[in-house]
N, C-alpha and C positions, 0 to 999 in steps of 0.2 A: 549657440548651436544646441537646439535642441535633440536627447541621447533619442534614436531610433526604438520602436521595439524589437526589432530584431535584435539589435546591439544586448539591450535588455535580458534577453531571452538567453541569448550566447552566456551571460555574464551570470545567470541565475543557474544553467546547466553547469559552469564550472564553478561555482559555489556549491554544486549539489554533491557534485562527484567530492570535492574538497571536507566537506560536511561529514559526509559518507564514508569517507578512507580515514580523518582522524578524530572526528568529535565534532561535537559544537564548541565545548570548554577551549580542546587545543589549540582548534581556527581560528586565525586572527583575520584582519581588514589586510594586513600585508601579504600573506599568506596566497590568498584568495586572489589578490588584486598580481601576484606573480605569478601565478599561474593563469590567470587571464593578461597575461604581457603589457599591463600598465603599472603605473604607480600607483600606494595604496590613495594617495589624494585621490585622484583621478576615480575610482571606484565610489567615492561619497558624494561625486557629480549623478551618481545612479542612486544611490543608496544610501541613506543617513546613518545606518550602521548594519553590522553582520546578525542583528536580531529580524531586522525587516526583511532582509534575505531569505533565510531559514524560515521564516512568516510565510512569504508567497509560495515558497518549495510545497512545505508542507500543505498550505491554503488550499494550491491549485491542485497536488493532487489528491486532497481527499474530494473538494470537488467535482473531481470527474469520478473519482471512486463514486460518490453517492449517485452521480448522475446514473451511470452504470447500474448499479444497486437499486436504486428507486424504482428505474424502468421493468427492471427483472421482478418486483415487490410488487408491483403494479400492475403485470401481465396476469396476478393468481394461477402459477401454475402447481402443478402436484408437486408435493413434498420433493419427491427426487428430482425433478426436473428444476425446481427453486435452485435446492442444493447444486447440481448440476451448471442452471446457469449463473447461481452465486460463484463459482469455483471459477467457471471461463471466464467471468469480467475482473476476475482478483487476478488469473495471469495473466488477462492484455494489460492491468493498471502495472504489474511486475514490467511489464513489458515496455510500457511507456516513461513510468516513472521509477526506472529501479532505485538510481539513489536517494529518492525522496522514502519508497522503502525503507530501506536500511537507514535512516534518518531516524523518522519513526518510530521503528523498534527499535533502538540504542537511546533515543534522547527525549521521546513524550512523556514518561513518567515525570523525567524533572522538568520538562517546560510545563506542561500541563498546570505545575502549582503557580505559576506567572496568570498573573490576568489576563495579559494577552494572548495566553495561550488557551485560555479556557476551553476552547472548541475542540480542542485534543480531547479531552475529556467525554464530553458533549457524543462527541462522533463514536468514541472508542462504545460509552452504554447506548447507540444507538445501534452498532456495528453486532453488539453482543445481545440485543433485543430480536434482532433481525432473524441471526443464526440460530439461536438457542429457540425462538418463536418459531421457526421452520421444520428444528427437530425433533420438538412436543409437536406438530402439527402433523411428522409424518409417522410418529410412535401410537397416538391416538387415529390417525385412519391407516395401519396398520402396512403403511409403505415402509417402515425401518421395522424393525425385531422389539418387542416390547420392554426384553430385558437390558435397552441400550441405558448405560450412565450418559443421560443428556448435558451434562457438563462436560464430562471428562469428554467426549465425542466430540463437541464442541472446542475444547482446548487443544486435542489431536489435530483437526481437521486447519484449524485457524492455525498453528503453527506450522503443522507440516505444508502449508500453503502458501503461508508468507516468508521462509528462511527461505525458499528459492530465489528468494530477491539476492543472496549471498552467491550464488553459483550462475545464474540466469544470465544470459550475456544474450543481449538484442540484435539480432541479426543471425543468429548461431544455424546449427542445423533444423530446429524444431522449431514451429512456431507458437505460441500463446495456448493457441487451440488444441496444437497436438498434444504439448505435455498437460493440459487440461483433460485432454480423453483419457490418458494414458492412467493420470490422476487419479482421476476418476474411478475407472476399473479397476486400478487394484482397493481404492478405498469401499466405491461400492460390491464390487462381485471376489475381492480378496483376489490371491494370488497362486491359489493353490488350485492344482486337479480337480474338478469335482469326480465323484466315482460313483 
């Protein structure tokens, strides 16, 4: 009998969430495979081992991250609006792929050194091309403040965007979009009075 993909899919979301809550070090094949209500044998009828699991997690969503990304990169829009719609495709991917998130930011640094993982890498200096390329582009025509630190801006923006994968829960009151505008305004227009 050949494993369905839906079956597939069920079994790579509870490896995500499993991934996500204790490690990649701590997850085992058994681990995984109880929490998805099989035996761990049974889990290597899908899967040759908990590396190729974490592989597709991570695979698929940078994937659609880039798909997102490329499209918005593609459109040439002005510096703010790049920014703007770089930020709403980072919280629909939060939105879609939370525990592959928090995956990510806990365990790329040490897979990344794995050759299989190279594309961690890959993605991360293409990810930081992209942002940092969009904030020299909106300091030279004169869309951000000249005296902005185009790293440090960059580092702020990039983190305080992606630790919402930590709190984000999909279905909640706010959607992708809302807390993207919301984001957005305090990061663009600040949070204070103006007078």
């Amino acid at each position: 009998m050949t494993p369905t993909p839906e079956r597939r899919q069920e079994l790579l979301a509870t490896a995500a969430e499993v991934f996500a809550a204790h490690g990649y070090n701590a997850t085992t094949v058994r681990r995984i495979a109880d929490e998805a209500g099989m035996l761990a044998g049974s889990l290597y009828y899908h899967f040759d081992s908990k590396e190729s699991m974490i592989d597709e997690i991570l695979s698929t969503f940078l994937d659609e991250l880039w798909q997102g990304y490329d499209t918005v990169l593609a459109a040439r829009l002005g510096p703010r609006e790049t920014i703007e719609a770089l930020v709403t495709e980072s919280f629909r991917e939060i939105d879609r792929h939370r525990p592959a998130v928090a995956i990510y930011q806990k365990e790329s640094k040490h897979l990344a050194t794995q050759p299989r993982f190279a594309y961690l890498a890959d993605s991360q200096t293409k990810f930081e091309e992209a942002w940092l390329g969009t904030l020299e582009r909106g300091v030279a025509e004169g869309a951000f403040r000249d005296d902005l630190d185009i790293r440090l801006t960059y580092r702020f923006v990039r983190d305080t965007v992606w630790v919402a994968a930590s709190w984000y829960r999909p279905g909640g009151h706010h959607s992708p979009e809302e807390i993207a505008r919301q984001y957005l305004s305090m990061v663009l227009d600040g949070i204070a009075l103006r007078t």
